[in-house]
Backbone as JSON, one array per atom type, in Angstrom:
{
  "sequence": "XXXXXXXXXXXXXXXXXXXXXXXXXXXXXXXXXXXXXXXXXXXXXXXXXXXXXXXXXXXXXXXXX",
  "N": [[3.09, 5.11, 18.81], [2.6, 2.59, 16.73], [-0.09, 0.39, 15.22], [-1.85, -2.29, 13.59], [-3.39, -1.94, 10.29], [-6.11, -3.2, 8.79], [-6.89, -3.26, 5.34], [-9.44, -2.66, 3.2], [-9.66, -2.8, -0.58], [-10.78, -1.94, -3.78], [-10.09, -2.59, -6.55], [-10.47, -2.13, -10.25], [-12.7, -3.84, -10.6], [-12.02, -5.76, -8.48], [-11.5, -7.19, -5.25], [-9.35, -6.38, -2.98], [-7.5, -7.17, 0.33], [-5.16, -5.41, 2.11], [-2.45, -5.41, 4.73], [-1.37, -2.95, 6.83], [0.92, -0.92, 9.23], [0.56, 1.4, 10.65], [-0.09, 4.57, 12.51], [-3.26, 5.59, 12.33], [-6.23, 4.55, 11.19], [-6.7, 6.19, 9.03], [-4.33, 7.11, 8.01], [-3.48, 4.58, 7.31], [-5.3, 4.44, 5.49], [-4.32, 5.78, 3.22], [-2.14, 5.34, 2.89], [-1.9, 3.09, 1.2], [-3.77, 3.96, -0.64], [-1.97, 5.61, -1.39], [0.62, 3.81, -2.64], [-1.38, 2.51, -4.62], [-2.74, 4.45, -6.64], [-5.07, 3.84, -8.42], [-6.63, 2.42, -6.93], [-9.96, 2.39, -4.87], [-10.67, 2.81, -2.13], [-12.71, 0.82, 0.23], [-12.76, 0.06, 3.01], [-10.89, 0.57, 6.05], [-9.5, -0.74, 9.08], [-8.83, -1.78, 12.39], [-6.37, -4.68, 12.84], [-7.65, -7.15, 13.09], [-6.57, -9.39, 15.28], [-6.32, -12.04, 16.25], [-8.46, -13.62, 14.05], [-7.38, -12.63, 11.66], [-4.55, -13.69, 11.45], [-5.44, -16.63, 11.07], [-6.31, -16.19, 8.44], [-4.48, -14.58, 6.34], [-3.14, -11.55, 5.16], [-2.42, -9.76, 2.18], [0.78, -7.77, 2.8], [1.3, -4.46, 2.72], [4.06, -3.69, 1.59], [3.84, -5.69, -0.64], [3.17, -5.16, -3.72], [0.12, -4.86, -5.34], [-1.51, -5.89, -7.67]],
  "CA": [[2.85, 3.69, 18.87], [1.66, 2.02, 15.45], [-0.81, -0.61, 15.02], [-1.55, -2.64, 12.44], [-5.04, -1.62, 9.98], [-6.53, -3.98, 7.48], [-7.27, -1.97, 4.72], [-10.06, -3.07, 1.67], [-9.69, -2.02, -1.85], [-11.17, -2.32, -5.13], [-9.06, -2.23, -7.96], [-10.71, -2.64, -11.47], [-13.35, -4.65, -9.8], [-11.3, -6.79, -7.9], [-11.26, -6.56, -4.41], [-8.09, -6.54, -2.46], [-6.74, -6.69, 0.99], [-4.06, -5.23, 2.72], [-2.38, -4.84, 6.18], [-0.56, -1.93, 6.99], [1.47, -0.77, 10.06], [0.11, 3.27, 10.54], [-0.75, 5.33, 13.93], [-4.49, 5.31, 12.66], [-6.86, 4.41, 9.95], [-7.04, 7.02, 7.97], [-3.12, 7.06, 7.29], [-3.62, 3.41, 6.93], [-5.77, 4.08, 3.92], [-3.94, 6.91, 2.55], [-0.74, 4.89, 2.4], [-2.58, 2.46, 0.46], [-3.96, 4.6, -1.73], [-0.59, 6.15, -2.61], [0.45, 2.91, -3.36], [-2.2, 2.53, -5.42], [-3.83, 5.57, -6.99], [-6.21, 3.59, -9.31], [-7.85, 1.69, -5.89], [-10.8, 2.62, -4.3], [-10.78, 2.21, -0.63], [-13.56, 0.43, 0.69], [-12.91, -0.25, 4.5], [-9.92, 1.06, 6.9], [-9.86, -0.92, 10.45], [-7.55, -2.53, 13.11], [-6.42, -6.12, 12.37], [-8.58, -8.75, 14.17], [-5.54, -10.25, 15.35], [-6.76, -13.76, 16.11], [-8.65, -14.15, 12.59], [-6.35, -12.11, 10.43], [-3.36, -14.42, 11.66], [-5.59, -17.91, 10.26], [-6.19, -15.82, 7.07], [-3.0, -13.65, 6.57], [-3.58, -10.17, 3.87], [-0.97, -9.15, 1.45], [1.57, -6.82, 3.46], [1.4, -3.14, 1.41], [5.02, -3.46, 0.73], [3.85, -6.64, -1.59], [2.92, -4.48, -4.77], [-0.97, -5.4, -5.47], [-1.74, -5.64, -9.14]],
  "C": [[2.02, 3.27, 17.65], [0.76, 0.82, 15.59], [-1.46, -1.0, 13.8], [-2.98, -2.58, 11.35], [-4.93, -2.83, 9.16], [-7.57, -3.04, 6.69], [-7.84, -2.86, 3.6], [-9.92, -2.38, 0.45], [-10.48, -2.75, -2.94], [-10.37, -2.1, -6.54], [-9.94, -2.73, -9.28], [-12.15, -4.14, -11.92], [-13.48, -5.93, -9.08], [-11.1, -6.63, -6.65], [-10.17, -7.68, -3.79], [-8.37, -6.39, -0.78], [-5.49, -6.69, 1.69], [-3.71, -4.94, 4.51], [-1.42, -4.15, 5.98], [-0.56, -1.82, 8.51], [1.36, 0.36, 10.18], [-0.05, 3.42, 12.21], [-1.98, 5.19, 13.53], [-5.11, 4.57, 11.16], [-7.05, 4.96, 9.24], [-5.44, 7.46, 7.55], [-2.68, 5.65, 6.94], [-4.01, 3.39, 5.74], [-4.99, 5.0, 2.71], [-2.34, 6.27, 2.35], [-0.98, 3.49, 1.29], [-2.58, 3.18, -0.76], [-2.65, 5.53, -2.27], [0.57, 5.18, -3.54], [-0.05, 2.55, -4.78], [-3.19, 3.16, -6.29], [-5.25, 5.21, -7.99], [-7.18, 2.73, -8.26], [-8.87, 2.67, -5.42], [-10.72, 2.23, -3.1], [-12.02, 2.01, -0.26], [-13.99, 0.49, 2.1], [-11.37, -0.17, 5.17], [-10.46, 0.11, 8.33], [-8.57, -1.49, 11.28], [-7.73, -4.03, 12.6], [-6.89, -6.49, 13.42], [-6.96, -9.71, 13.91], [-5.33, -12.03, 15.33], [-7.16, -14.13, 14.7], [-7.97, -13.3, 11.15], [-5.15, -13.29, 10.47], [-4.04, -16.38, 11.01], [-5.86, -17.04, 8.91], [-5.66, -14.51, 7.3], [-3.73, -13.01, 5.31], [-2.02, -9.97, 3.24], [-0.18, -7.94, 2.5], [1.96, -5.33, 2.38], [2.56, -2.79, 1.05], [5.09, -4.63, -0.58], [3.01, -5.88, -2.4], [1.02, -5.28, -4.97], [-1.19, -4.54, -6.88], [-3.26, -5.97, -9.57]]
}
């Protein structure tokens, strides 16, 4: 059963986030970071469904530059 993380990054000192669809948080961040090998992961968690849905995150198949 997957659920959905919100995952923080830092890129270049820019911070990012993403939601991802994983079994936990720590393959939440690790699909991120393969994504992205020059991010820094900051923060792995479940989406706060209520206030993620009034402010929506890039989806980690939308490339983050």
């Amino acid at each position: 059963m997957s659920q959905h993380y919100t995952v923080g990054m830092n890129i270049n000192g820019n911070s990012k986030v993403v939601t991802v669809e994983a079994e936990d948080a720590l393959i939440a961040a690790l699909k991120v970071k393969h994504e992205n090998p020059a991010a820094m992961i900051t923060y792995a968690r479940k989406s706060n469904q209520r206030g993620d849905r009034r402010h929506p995150h890039q989806d980690v198949a939308e490339r983050v530059e």
